[in-house]
C-alpha positions in Angstrom: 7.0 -2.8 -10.8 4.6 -4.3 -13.3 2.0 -7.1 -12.5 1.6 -10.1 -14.4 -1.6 -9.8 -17.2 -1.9 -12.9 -18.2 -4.0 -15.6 -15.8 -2.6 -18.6 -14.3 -5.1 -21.0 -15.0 -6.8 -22.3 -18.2 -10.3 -21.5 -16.6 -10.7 -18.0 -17.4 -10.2 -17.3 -21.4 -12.2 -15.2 -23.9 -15.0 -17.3 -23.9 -15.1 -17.1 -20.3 -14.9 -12.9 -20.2 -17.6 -13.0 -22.1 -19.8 -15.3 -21.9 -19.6 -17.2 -18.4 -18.2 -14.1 -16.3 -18.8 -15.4 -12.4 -17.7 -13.3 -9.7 -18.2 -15.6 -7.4 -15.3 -18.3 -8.7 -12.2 -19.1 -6.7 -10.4 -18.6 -10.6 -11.2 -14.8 -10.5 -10.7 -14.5 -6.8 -6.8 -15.9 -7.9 -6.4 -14.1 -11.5 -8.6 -11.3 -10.3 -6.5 -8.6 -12.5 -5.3 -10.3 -15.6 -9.3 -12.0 -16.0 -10.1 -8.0 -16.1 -7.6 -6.9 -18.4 -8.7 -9.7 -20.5 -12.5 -8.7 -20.3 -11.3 -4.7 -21.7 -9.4 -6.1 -24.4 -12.1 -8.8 -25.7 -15.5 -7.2 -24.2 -15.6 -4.4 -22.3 -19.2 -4.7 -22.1 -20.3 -8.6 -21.4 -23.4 -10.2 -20.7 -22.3 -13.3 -18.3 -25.6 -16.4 -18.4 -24.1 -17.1 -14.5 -26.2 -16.4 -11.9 -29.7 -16.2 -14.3 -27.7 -13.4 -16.5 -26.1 -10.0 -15.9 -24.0 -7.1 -17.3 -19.9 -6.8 -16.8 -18.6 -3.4 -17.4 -15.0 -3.5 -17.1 -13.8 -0.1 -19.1 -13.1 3.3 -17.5 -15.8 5.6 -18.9 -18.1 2.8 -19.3 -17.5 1.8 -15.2 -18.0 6.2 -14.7 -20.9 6.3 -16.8 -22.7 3.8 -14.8 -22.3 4.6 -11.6 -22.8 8.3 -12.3 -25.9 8.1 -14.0 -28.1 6.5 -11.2 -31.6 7.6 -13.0 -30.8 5.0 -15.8 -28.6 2.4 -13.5 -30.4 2.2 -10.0 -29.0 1.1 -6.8 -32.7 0.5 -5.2 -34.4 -1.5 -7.5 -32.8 -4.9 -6.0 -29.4 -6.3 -6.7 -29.7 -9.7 -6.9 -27.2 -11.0 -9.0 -24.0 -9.4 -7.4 -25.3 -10.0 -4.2 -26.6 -13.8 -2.6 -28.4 -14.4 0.5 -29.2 -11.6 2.8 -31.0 -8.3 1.4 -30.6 -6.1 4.1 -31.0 -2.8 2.8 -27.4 -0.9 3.5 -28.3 2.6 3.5 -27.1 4.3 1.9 -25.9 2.7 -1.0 -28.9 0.5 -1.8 -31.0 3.7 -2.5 -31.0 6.1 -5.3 -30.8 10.2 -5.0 -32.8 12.7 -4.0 -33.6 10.3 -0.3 -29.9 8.9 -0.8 -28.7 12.8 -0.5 -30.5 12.8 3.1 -28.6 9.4 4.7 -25.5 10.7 2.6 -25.4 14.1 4.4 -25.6 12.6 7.7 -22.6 10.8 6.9 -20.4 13.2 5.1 -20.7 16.0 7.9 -18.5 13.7 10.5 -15.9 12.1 8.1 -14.5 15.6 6.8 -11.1 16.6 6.5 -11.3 18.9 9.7 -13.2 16.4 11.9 -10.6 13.5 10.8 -7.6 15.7 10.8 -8.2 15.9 14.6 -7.9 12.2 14.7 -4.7 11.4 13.7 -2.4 11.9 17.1 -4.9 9.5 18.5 -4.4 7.4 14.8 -0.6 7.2 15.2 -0.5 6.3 18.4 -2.9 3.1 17.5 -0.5 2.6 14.7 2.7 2.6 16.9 1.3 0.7 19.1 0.0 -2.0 17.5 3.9 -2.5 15.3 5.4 -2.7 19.2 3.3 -5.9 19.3 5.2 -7.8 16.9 8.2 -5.9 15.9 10.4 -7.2 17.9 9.7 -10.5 17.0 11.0 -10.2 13.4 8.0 -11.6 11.9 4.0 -11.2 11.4 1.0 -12.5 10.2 0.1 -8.9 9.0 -3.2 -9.2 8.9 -4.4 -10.7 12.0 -1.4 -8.2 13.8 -2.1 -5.3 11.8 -4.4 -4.9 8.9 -7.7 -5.6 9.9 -7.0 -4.1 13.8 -6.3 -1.1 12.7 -9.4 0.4 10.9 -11.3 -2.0 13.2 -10.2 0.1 16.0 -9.5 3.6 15.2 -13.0 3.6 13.5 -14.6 2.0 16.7 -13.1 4.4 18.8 -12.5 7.2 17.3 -15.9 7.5 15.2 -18.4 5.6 16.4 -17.4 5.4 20.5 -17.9 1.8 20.4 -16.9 -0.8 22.9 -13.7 -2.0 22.2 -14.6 -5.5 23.5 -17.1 -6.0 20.6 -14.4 -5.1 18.0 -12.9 -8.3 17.1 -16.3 -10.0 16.8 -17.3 -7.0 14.5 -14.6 -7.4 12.6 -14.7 -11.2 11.8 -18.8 -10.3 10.9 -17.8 -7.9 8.8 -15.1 -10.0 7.0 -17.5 -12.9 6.3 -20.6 -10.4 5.5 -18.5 -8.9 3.2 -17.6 -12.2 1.3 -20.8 -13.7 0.1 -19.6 -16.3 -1.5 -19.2 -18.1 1.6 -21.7 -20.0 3.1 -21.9 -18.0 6.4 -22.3 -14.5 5.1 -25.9 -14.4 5.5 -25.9 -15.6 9.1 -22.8 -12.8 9.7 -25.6 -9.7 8.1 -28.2 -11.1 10.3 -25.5 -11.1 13.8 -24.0 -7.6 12.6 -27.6 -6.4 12.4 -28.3 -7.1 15.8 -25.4 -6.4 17.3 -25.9 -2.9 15.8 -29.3 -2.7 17.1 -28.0 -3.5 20.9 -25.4 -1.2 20.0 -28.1 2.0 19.5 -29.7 0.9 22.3 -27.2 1.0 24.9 -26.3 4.4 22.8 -29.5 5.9 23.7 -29.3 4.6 27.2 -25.6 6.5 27.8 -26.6 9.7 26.7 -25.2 12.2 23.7 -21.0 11.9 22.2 -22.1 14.7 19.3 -21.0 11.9 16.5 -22.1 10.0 13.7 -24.0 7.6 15.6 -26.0 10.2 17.5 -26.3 12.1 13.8 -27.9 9.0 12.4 -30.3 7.8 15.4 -32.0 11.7 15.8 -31.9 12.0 12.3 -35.2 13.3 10.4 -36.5 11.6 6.7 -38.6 13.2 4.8 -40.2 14.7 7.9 -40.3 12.2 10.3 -37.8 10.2 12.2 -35.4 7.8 10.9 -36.8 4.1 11.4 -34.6 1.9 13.6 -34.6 -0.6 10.2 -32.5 2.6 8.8 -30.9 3.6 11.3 -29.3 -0.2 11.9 -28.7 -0.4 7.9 -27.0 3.4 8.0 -24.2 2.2 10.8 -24.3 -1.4 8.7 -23.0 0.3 6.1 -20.0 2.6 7.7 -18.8 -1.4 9.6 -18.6 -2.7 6.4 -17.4 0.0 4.6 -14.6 1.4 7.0 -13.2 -1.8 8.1 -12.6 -4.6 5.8 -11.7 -2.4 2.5 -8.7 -0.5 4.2 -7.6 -3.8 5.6 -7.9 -4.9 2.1 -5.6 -2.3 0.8 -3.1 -2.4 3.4 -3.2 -6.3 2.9 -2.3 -5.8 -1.2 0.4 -2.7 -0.2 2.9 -5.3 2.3 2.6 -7.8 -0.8 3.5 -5.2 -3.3 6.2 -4.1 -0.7 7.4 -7.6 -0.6 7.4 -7.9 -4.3 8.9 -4.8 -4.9 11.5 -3.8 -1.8 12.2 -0.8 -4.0 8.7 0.9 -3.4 9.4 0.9 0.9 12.6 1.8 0.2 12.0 4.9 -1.6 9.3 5.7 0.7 11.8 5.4 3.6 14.1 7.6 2.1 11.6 10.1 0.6 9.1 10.5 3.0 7.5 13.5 1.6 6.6 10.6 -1.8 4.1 8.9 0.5 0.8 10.4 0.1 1.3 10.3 -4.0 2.3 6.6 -3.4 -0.7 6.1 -1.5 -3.2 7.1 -4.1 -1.5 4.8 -6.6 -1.5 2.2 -4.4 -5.0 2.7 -4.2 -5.7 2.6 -7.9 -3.6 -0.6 -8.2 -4.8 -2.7 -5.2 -8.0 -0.8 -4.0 -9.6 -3.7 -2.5 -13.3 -2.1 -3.1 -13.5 -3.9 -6.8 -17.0 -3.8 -7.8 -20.6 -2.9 -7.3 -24.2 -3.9 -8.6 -26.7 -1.3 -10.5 -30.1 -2.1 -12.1 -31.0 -1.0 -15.1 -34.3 1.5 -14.8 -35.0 1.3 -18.6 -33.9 -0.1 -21.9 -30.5 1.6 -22.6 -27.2 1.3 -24.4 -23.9 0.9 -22.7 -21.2 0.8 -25.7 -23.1 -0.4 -28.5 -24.9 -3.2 -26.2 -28.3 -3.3 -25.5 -29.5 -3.5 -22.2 -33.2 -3.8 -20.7 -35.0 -2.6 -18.2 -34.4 -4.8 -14.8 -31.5 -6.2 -16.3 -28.2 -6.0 -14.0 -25.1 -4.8 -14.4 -21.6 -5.5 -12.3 -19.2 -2.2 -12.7 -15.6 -3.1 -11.7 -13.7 -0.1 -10.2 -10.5 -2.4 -10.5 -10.8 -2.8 -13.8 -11.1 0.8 -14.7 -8.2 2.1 -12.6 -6.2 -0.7 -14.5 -7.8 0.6 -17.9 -4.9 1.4 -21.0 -7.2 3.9 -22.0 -7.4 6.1 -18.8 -3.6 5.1 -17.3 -0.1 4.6 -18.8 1.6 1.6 -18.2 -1.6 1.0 -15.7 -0.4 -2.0 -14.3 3.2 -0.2 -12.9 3.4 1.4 -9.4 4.9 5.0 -10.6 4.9 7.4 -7.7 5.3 10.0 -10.4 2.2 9.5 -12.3 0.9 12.9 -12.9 -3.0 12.4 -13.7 -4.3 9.6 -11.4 -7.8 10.0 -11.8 -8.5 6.4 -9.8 -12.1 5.5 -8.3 -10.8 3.3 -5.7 -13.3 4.7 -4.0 -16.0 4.5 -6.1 -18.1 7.3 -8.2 -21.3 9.2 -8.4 -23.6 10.0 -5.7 -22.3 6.8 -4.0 -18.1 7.9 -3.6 -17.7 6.5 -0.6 -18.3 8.8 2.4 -15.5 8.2 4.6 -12.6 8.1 2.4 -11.0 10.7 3.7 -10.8 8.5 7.0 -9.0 5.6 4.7 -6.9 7.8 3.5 -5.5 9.2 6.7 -5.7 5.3 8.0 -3.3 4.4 4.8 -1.0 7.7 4.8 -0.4 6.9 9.0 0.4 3.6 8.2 2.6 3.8 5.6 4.3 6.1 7.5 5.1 4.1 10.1 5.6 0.6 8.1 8.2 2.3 6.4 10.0 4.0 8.8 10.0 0.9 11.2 10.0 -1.6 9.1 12.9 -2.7 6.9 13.8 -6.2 5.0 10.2 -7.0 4.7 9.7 -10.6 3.3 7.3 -12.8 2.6 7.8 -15.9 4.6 9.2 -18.9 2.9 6.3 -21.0 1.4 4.0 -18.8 1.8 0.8 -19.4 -0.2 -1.1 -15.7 -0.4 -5.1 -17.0 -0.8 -7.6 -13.9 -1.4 -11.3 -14.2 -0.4 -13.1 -12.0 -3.4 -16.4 -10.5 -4.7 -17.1 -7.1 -3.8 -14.4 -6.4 -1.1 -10.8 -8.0 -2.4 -8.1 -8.7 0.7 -5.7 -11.3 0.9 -6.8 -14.0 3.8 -3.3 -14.0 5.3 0.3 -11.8 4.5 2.6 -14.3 6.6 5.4 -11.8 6.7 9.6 -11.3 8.0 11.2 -7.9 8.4 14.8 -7.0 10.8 13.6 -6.7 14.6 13.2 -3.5 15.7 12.8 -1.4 19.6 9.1 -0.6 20.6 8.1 2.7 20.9 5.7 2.5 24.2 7.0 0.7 27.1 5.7 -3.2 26.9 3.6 -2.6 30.0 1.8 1.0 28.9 
């Protein structure tokens, strides 16, 4: 069950890790994980002259260290490097604690574990529902059928009482804003902002739902009320942090399960295995791969001198791939017994609705796996992944044995 650590192409080498380190390049997109496992073993800590120059911290503690120390490495002080084109602030990761701690707590208070727990009849239903619409047809494009529906739509439902109409248009923004490297991200920030915006609107027009959106829009900063500039980058931030990741992940899983039949297999016949699998299917294909921090003031990140206003790129997949945290990190082992992954992220910016994810993930392995069986690649099939910040295959062209639907065709 062990990935390949060695790239594919020529392109990336030493000198590349570190010296020339772009995240932006259709090389590292490719050889994402072997580039990284390179970069630990030559330079764990790399100053790339892409981009006008920036930091690459590709160890464990040195990735922790980073992102937990945000009054040396600050999120606010203007990522420009990691991130080209639009500038949106996206609260609240693009601010540093104590005002952070205010946007956070608005957040955290709907996404957790009670409030989600009480989503997950709903969740499975969604699940079921969306296999009966292609299982019977033996084969998939498992993204388009499943991956990026399903967070799309329990989180538009369930969390944020959004129009279902407006999901798959929300989606495709959020899949292009979340890939700057192509040339229409900007434009997809500056359509997801104002459909966000009409989206409040017609939210304060229909009255109180006692959720997240509500929490945010009658929320109170620092004594007075939340800006509707903050309030559209707050919700900006839970789209693009709810919906393309966990399609990410689930993307990366069905090609793992396709490599490795064993995995789905054992699953199927050890159900009980599955939320243990999950979390190291997290560390190995979290699709949340890196983030952007500024440096506050001259400082030293092992043995390397860095400057005030210089940048820094922390790779989370790098440092749940790192020797020195994980044994025989590059295996699937459902029986590892210290998994301390960061798949989804560190420090006062952890992610605030993993716990939504993970139930997302958990439900759908559940019912991939019980449902599910032969799953194959199709032949030819040429898996491409679009890559910078959020890492998810662009298609997962799949075959598995027909199956019976669980809800009539016409409920």
């Amino acid at each position: 069950m062990t990935d390949t650590t060695t790239p594919t192409t020529g392109a990336i080498d030493a000198e590349w890790v570190e010296q020339h380190f772009d995240h932006l390049s259709p090389e590292l997109a490719r050889d994402l994980h072997p580039a990284l496992a390179l970069a630990r073993s030559k330079c764990p800590v790399a100053h790339s002259d892409q981009h006008g120059g920036f930091w690459v911290a590709s160890a464990y503690e040195d990735v922790l260290k980073v992102a937990q120390d945000w009054q040396t490495f600050s999120s606010e002080l203007g990522i420009t490097v990691p991130r080209q084109g639009e500038q949106r602030k996206v609260l609240p990761v693009t601010i540093d604690p104590p005002l952070q701690r205010t946007f956070k707590k608005l957040i955290n208070i709907h996404f957790r574990p009670a409030t989600v727990a009480a989503w997950e009849s709903a969740t499975r239903d969604l699940v079921n529902r969306l296999i009966d619409g292609f299982i019977e047809a033996g084969e998939c494009e498992f993204m388009e059928a499943f991956a990026r529906p399903l967070p799309g739509m329990a989180f538009f439902d369930l969390a944020l009482h959004a129009p279902a109409e407006d999901l798959e248009e929300v989606n495709r923004l959020a899949t292009l804003a979340s890939s700057p490297h192509l040339p229409e991200s900007r434009e997809s920030h500056g359509k997801l902002a104002l459909w966000i915006k009409d989206f409040l609107e017609e939210r304060r027009r229909s009255g109180p739902r006692d959720d997240v959106v509500d929490a945010v829009m009658n929320a109170e900063i620092e004594g007075r009320p939340i800006t509707l500039e903050e309030a559209i980058g707050t919700i900006h931030l839970l789209i693009l942090g709810g919906l393309e990741t966990t399609a990410g992940v689930l993307g990366a899983s069905l090609l793992r399960f396709c490599a490795h039949p064993e995995i789905p297999a054992l699953l199927r016949e050890q159900p009980e295995l599955i939320p243990k699998a999950m979390e190291e299917l997290l560390r190995l294909d979290g699709s949340f791969i890196c983030i952007g921090r500024t440096a506050r003031n001259d400082t030293e990140l092992d043995g390397r001198q860095i400057k005030a206003g210089e940048q820094v790129l922390i790779y989370w997949a790098s440092a749940n791939r790192d020797e020195g945290e994980f044994a025989n990190p590059d295996e699937f082992d459902v029986t590892r017994e210290q998994n301390r992954h960061i798949a989804f992220g560190a420090g006062p910016h952890r992610c605030a609705g993993s716990n939504l994810a993970r139930m997302n993930l958990r439900i759908a392995y559940e019912e991939i796996v019980r449902r599910l069986h032969d799953i194959r690649l199709q032949p030819g099939a040429d898996v491409h992944y679009h890559s910078t910040f959020n890492r998810a295959p662009l298609s997962v062209p799949i075959t598995f044995r027909p199956g019976p639907r669980v809800f009539p065709a016409d409920s």
